[in-house]
C-alpha positions in Angstrom: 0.0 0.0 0.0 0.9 3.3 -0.8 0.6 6.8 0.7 -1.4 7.3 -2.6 -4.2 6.7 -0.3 -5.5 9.7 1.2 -8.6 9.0 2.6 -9.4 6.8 5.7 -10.0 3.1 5.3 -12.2 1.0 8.2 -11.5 -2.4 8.0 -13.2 -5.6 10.6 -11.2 -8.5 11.8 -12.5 -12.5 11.8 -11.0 -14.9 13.2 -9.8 -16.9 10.1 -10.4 -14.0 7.6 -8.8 -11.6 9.5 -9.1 -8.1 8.4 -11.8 -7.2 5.8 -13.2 -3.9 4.4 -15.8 -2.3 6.5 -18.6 0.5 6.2 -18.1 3.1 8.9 -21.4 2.3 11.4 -21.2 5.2 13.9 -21.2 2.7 16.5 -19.6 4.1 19.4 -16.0 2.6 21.1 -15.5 1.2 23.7 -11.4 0.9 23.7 -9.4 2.9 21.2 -5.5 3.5 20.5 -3.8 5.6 17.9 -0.1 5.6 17.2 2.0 6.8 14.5 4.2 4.9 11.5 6.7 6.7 9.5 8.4 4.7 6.8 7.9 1.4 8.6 8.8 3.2 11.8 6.9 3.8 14.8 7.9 4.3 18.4 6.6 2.1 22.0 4.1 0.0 19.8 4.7 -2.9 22.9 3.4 -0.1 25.2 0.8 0.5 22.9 -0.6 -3.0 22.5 -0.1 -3.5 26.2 -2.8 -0.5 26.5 -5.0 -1.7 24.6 -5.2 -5.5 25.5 -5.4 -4.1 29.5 -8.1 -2.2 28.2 -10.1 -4.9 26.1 -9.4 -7.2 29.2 -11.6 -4.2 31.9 -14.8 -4.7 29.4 -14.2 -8.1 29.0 -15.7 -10.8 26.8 -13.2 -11.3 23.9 -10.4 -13.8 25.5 -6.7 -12.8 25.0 -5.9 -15.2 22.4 -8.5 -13.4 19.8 -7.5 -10.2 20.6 -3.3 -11.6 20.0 -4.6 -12.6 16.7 -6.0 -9.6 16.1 -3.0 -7.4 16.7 -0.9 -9.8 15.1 -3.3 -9.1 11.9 -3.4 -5.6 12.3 0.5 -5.0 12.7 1.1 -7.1 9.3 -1.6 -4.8 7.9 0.1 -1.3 8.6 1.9 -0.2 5.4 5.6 0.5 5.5 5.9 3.3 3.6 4.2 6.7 4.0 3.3 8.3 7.2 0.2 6.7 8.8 -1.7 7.4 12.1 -3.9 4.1 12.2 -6.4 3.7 15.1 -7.2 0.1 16.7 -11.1 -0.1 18.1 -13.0 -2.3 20.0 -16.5 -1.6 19.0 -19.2 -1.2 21.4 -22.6 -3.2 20.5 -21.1 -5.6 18.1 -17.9 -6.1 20.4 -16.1 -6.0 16.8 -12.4 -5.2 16.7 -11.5 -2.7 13.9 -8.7 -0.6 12.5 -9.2 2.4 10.8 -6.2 3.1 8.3 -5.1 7.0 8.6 -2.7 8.9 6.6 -0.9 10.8 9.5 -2.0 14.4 9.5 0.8 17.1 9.0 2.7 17.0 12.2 3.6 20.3 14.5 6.9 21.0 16.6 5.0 23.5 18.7 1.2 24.1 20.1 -0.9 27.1 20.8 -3.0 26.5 24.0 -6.6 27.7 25.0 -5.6 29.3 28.6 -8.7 28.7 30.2 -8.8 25.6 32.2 -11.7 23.1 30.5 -13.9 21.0 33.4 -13.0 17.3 31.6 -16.2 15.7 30.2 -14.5 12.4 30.4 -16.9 9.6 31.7 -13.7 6.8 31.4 -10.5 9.3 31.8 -8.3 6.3 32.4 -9.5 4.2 29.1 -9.2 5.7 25.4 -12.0 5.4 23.3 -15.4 6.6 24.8 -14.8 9.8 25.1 -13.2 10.7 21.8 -16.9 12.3 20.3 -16.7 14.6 24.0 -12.8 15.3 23.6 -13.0 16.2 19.9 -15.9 19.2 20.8 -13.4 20.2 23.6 -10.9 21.0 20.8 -13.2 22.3 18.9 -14.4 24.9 21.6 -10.2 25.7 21.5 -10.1 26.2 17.8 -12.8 29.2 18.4 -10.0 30.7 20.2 -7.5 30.4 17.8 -6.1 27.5 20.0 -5.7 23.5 18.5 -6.0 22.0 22.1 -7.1 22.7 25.4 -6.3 22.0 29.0 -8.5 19.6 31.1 -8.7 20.5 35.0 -10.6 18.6 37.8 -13.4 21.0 39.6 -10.9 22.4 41.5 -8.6 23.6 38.7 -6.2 21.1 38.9 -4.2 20.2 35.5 -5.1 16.8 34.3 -3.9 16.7 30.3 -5.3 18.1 27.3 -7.9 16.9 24.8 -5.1 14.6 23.2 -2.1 14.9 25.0 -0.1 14.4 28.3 0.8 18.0 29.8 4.4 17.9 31.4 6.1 21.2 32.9 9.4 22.0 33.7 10.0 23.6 37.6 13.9 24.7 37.2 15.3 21.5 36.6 13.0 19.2 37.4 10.2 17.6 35.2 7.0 17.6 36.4 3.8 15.7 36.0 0.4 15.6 37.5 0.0 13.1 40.4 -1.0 9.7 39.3 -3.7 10.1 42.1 -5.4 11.8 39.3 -7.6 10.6 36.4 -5.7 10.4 33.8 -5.0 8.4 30.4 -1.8 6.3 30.7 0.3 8.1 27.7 2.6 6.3 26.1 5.2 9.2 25.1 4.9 10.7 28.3 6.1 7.0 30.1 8.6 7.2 27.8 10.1 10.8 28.3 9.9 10.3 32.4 11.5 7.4 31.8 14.2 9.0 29.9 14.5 11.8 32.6 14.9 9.3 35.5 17.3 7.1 33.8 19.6 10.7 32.5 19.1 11.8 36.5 16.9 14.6 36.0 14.6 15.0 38.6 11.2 14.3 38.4 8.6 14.8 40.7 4.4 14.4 40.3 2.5 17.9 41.2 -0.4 18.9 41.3 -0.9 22.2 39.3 -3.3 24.8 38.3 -3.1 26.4 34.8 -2.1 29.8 36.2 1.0 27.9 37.8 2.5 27.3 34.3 2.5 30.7 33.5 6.0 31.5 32.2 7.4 27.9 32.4 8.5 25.6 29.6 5.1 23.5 29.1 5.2 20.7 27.1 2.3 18.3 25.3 3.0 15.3 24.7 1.2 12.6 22.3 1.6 9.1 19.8 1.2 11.6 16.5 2.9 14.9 17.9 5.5 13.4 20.1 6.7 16.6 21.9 5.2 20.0 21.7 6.2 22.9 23.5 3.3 24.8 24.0 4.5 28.3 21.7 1.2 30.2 22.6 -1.8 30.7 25.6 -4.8 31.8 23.8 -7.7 34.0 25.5 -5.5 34.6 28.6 -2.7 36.4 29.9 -0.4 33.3 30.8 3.0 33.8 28.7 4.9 31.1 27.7 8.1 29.8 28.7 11.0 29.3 26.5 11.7 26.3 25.3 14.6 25.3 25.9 14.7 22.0 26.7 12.1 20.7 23.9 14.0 20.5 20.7 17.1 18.2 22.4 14.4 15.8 23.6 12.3 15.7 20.5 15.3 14.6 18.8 15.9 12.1 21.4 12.4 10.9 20.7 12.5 10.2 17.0 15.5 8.2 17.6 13.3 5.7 19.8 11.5 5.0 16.6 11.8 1.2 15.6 11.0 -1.0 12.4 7.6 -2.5 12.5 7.8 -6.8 13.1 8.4 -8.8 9.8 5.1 -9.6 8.2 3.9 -13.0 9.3 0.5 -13.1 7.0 -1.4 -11.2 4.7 -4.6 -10.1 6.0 -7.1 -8.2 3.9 -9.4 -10.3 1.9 
């Protein structure tokens, strides 16, 4: 397959037939994950699939050895060439496992913010997928401020993440992150950049932050498509941004994490 491809492709998996052509239903999800592939190339796809079979396995029903097949399937189904951001589902009423074929959008090395702290609508903050319609009309809120994402806070105004991204800060030199007492999505980048800071002996420490306290600091978001964004603008607000320093040594540091995708073991559309 080729990046010739420019539209969106939903295809359902069978045991047996494995992954055939699909019409888009509407039906909601009840597990998704997103990741991106560059030339064959993507980064923490283990972490990835660990995600979403932990996930599958909390709504139950589909035993592990299906939903192996079906990521075995899947990852001998993503193309090798082009830039892709494909999507794995686990369909709600049908209990159907899906993935929708993406070309990647174009990618950014910076982010402008909506300053305004947004309550999060999330009903399953800790699982991806049901809350993608209520996360997308967050952003979409943000984009009538000239803004592409926005910050979710907790009633109080504590920092959770943003509509499609982990929100890391920089205190000095030390790398912060919201307290995993919160609800929050497991990200997969941000797992790997703590990781990164811990085993380079930066210090890293888990706060718990308003959106006023990032005023001036070095604020990154971090996703699967964007890997690391500094955040180059606070829109509707006075907050000013910090410089970011740190961000383009450790986006670097990122793409280099980026490994082939497994040898193909069968082919899968029909």
């Amino acid at each position: 397959m080729t990046q010739s491809v420019t539209v969106e492709r939903l295809f359902a998996w069978s045991p047996g037939r494995g992954l055939t052509p699909a019409a888009t239903s509407g039906e909601r999800l009840l597990v998704a994950d997103s990741w991106l592939v560059r030339g064959g190339r993507v980064r923490g796809l283990d972490r990835h699939q660990e995600r979403f079979l932990h996930a599958c396995g909390e709504v139950g029903r589909l035993p592990l050895r299906r939903l192996l097949e079906f990521w075995r399937d899947m990852t001998d189904a993503l193309p090798r060439t082009g830039d892709w951001f494909p999507r794995v589902e686990l369909a709600a009423e049908s209990m159907e496992l899906r993935l929708l074929l993406r070309p990647a959008p174009p990618l950014g090395s910076g982010v402008r913010v909506w300053a305004a702290g947004q309550r999060d609508p999330r009903t399953f903050p800790r699982r991806k997928g049901p809350d993608l319609a209520a996360l997308a009309g967050v952003r979409t809120r943000a984009s009538e401020e000239g803004a592409e994402e926005a910050v979710l806070v907790t009633p109080s105004g504590v920092v959770l993440e943003a509509a499609t991204a982990s929100v890391l800060w920089w205190e000095g030199d030390t790398l912060c992150l919201p307290s995993p007492e919160l609800p929050l999505l497991s990200g997969v980048t941000a797992a790997l950049v703590e990781e990164r800071a811990r085993r380079t002996d930066h210090r890293v420490a888990h706060r718990e932050a308003t959106v006023a306290d990032l005023d001036g600091r070095e604020v990154w978001l971090l996703n699967a498509l964007h890997g690391i964004r500094p955040v180059t603008a606070w829109m509707g607000g006075l907050l000013r941004t910090g410089p970011a320093e740190r961000a383009p040594e450790w986006q670097t540091w990122l793409e280099s994490t980026e490994k082939p995708l497994p040898e193909k073991q069968h082919i899968t559309f029909s």
